[in-house]
N, C-alpha and C positions, 0 to 999 in steps of 0.2 A: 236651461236652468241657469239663473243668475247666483253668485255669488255675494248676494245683497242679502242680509236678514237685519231685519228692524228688531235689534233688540229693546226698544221702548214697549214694546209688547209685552216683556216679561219682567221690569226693570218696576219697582215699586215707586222710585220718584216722578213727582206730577212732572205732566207736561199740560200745555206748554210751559215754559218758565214766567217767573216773572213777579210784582207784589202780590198779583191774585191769585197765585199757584194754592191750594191748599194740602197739607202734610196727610199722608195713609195713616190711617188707623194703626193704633198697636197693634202688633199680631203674637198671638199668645198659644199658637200653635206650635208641636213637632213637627221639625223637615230635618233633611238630611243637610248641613250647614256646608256649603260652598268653603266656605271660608269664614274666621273668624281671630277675634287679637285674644291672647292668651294672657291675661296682665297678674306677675306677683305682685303680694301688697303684703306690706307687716301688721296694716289696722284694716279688719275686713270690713267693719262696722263702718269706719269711716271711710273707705274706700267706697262703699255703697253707698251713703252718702251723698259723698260728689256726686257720682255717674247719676243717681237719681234726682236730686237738686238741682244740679247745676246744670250737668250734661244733657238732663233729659228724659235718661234709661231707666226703665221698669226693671224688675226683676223678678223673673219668668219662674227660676226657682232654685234652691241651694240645697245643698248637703252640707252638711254641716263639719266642718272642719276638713272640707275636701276643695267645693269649688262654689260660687256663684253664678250663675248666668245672669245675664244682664241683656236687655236688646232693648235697641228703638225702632224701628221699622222693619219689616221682614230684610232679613240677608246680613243685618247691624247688629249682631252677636258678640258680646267678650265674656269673656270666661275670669271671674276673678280666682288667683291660686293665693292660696294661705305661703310666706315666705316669711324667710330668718329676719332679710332686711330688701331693700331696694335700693337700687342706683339713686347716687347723691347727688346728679344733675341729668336732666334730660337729655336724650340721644337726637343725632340730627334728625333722624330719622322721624317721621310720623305718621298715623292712621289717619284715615280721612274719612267721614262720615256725613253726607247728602244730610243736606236739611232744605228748607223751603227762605226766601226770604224773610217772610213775615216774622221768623223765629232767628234770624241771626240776633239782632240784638236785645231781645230777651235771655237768650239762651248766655251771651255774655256778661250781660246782668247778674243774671243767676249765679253763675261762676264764680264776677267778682265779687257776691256779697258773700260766698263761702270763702274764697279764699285771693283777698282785695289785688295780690301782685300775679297770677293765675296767669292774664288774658292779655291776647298781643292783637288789637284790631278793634272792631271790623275794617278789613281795607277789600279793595277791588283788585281786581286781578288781570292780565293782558289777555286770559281767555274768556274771560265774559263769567267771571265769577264774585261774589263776595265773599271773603273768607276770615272766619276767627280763629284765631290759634288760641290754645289751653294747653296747661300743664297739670296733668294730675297732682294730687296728691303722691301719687305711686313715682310722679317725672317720668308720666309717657306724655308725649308730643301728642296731642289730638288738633284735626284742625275740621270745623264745622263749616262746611262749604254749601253753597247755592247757588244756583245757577239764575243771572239775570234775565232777565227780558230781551231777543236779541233785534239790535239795531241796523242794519245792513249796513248803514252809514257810519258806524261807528271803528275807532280805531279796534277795539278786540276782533271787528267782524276782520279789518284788512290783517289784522296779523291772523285771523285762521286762514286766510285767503290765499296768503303765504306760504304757511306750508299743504297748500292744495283741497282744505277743509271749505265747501262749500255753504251756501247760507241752508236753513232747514228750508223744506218746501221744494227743494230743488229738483225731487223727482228721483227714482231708481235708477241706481248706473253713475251718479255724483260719487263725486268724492273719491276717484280712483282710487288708489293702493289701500285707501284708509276703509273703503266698505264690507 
């Protein structure tokens, strides 16, 4: 028995990567939530808003004066809570939410026409990503990542190379420590 599980299996973002990738459908189901960001807001209305505007996010369903859910792809869940107030600058800290390329710069479009000083990007990234940084309204840090097209020849591929990340295709048993 190997140690190898291809988690792309159960992983809702396309593969392969790339401009052709296209985005999964909303999923407007109950599961049991792996994980999800729990964000207070002082304006619920406008908090929903954003996240559906600008960010993306549906919104699955609310109670009213208790919480919002909100998701964009299955596993991409936040919970909005009703709050006194919220932090007056963003934390270093950020969520990070898979999108496909075709959507990075619409998605920051969208942002900047709700809210013009929002968005920090789109820039690339040394692991073979494009990524937009946003600031909620709320001043949580979201960053809308995509994974590129990978290049073998490219520098992102020699710095995965680096620290022992093989190229995809490479077959079961790659990528020691890391599989």
């Amino acid at each position: 028995m190997s140690d190898y599980y291809d988690a792309f299996e159960m992983s809702p973002v396309p593969t392969p990567p790339g401009p052709d990738a296209v985005p999964p459908e909303p999923f407007h189901g109950i599961y049991a939530m792996p994980a999800f960001a729990t964000v207070p807001t002082s304006d619920v209305a406008a908090s929903v808003d954003f996240w559906t505007r600008g960010l993306g996010f549906f919104e699955l369903f609310s109670i009213p004066g208790g919480v919002v859910h909100l998701r964009r792809w299955v596993f991409q869940d936040v919970l909005l809570v009703p709050a006194a107030s919220v932090a007056e600058q963003a934390p270093a800290m950020s969520v990070s939410f898979a999108c496909v390329l075709r959507q990075v710069d619409s998605l920051a479009e969208a942002c900047r026409a709700l809210r013009p000083d929002s968005v920090d990007g789109p820039r690339d990234t040394p692991w073979n990503t494009r990524d937009v940084e946003v600031i909620t309204p709320e001043n949580v840090r979201i960053v809308l990542t995509a994974a590129k097209a990978f290049d073998p020849d490219s520098q992102e591929a020699r710095n995965l190379a680096a620290v022992g990340i093989t190229p995809p295709g490479g077959g079961r048993g790659d990528n020691g420590e890391h599989a």
